[in-house]
Backbone as JSON, one array per atom type, in Angstrom:
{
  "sequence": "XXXXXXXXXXXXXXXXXXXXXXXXXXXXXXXXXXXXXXXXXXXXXXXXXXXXXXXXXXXXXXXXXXXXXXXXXXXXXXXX",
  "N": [[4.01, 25.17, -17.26], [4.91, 21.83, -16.27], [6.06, 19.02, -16.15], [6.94, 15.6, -15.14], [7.65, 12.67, -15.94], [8.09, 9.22, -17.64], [7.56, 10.2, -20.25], [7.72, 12.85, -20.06], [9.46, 15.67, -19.07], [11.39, 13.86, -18.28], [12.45, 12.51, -20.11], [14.07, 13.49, -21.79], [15.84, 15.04, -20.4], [18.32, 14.11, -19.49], [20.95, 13.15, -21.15], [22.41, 10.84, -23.19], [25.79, 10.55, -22.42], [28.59, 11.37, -24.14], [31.05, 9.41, -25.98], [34.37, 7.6, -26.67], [33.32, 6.61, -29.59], [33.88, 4.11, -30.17], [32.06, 0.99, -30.33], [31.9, -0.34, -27.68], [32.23, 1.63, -25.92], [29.74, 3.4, -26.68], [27.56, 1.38, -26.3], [27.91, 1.24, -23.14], [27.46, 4.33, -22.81], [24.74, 4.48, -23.47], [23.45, 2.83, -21.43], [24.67, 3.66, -19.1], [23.17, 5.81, -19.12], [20.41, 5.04, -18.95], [20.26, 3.51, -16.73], [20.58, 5.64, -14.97], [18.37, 6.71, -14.9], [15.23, 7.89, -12.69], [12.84, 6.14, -12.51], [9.59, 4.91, -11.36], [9.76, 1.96, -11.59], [12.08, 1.05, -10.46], [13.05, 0.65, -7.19], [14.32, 1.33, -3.91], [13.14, 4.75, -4.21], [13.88, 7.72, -3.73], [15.88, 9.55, -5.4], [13.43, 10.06, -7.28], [11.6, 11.96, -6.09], [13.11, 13.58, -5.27], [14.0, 14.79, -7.88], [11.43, 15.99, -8.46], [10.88, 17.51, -6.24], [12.85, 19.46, -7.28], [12.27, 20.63, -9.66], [9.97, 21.31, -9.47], [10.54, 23.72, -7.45], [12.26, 24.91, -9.05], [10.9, 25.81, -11.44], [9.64, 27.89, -9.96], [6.53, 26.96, -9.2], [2.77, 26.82, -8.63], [1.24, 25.44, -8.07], [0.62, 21.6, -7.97], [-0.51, 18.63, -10.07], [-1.05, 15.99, -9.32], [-1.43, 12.87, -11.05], [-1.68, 9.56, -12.25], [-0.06, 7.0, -14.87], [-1.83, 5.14, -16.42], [-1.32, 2.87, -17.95], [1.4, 2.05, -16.77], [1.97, 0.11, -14.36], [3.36, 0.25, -11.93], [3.89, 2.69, -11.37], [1.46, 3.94, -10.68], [1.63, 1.62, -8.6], [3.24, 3.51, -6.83], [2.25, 5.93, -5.96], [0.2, 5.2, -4.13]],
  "CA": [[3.56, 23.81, -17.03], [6.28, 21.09, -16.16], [5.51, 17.37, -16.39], [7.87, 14.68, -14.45], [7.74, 11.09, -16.06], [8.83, 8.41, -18.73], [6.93, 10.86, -21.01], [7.7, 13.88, -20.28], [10.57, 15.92, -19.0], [12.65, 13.01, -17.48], [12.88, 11.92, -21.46], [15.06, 14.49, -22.3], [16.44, 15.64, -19.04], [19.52, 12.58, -18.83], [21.27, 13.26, -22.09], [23.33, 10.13, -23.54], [26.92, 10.88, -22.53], [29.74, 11.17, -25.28], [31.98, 8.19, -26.15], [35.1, 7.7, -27.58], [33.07, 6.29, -30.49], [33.91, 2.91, -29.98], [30.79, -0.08, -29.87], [31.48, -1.07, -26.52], [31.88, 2.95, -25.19], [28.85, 3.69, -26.99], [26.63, 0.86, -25.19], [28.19, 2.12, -21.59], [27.02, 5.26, -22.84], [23.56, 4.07, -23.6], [23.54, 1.63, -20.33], [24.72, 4.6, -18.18], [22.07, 6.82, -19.42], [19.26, 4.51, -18.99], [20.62, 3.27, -15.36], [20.62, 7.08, -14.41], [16.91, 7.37, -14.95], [14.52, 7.75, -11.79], [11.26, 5.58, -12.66], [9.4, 4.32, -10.13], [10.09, 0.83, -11.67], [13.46, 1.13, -9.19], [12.85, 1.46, -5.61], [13.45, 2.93, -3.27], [12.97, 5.6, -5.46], [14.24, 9.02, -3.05], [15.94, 10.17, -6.35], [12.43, 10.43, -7.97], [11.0, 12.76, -5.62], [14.05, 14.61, -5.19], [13.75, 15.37, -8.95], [9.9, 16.61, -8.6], [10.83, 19.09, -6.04], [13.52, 20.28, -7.87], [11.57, 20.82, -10.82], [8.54, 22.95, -8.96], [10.94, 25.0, -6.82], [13.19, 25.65, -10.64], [9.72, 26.45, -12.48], [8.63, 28.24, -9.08], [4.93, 26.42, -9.66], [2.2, 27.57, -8.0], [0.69, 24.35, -7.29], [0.89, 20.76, -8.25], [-1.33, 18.01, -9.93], [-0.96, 14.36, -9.37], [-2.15, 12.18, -11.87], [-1.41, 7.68, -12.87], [-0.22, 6.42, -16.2], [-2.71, 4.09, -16.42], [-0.46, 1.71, -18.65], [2.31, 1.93, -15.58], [1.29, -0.62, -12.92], [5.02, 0.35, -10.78], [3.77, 4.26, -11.24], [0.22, 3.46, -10.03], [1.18, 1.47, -7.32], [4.23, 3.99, -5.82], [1.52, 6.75, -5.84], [-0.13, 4.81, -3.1]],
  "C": [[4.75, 22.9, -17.18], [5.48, 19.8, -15.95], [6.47, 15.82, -16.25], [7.17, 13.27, -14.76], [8.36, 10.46, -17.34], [8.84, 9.16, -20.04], [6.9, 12.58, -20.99], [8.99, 14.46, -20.08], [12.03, 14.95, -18.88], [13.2, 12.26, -19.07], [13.91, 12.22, -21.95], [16.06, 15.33, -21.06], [18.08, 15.08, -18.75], [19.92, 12.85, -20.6], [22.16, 11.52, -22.15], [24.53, 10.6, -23.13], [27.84, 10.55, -23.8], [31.16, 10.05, -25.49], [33.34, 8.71, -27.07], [34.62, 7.31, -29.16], [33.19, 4.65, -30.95], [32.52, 1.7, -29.55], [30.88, 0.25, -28.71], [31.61, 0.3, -25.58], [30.6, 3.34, -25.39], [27.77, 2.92, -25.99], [26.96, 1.19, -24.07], [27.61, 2.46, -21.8], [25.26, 5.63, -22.61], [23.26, 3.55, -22.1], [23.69, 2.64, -19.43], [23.67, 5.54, -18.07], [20.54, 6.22, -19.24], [19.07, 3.94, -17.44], [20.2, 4.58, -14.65], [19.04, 7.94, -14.52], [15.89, 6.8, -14.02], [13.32, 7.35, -12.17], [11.3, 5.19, -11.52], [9.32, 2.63, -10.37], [11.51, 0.41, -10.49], [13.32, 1.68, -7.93], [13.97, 0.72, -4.41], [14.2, 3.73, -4.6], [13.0, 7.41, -4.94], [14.5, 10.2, -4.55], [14.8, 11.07, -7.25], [11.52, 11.6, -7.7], [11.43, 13.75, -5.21], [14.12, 15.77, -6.51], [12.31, 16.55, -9.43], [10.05, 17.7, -7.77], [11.77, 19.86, -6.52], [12.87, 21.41, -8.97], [10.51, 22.16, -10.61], [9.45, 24.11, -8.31], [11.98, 25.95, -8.06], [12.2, 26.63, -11.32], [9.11, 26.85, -11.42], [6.9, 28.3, -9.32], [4.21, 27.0, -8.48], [1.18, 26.13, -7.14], [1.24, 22.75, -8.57], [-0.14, 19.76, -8.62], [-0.57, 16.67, -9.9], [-1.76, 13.29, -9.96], [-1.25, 10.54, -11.71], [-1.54, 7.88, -13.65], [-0.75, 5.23, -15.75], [-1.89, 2.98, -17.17], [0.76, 1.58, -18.11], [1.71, 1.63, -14.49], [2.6, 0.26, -11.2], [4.33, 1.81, -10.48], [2.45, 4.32, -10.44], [0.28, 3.01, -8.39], [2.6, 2.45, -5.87], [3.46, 5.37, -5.62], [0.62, 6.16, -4.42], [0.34, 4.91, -1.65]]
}
């Protein structure tokens, strides 16, 4: 079972990158890592769906469900 959103894999998927340790490397670091994440709050949103078939053809799935976070209006309405 594999699970593509804010909440599931894509949480942990985008690691922070490593800084020299410095404040203002550190926020990049943060800032780059949070830029680099496919919600469907950012469109067009190709990346996002590029990621979902990656995901089923990695975990060769057998099928697929499609569900809405109901407390994500952007996720709701790019399912449309």
């Amino acid at each position: 079972v594999g699970e593509e959103s804010c909440v599931g894999t894509r949480y942990f998927s985008y690691l922070t990158g490593k800084s020299d340790g410095r404040l203002e490397s550190r926020l990049k670091a943060i800032a780059d890592r949070q830029l680099e994440t496919h919600c469907a709050c950012f469109t067009p949103n190709d990346e996002r769906l590029e990621d979902i078939l990656e995901l089923a053809s990695g975990w060769a799935v057998d099928g697929v469900v499609h569900y809405t976070l109901q407390f994500c209006h952007t996720f709701a309405n790019e399912a449309v």
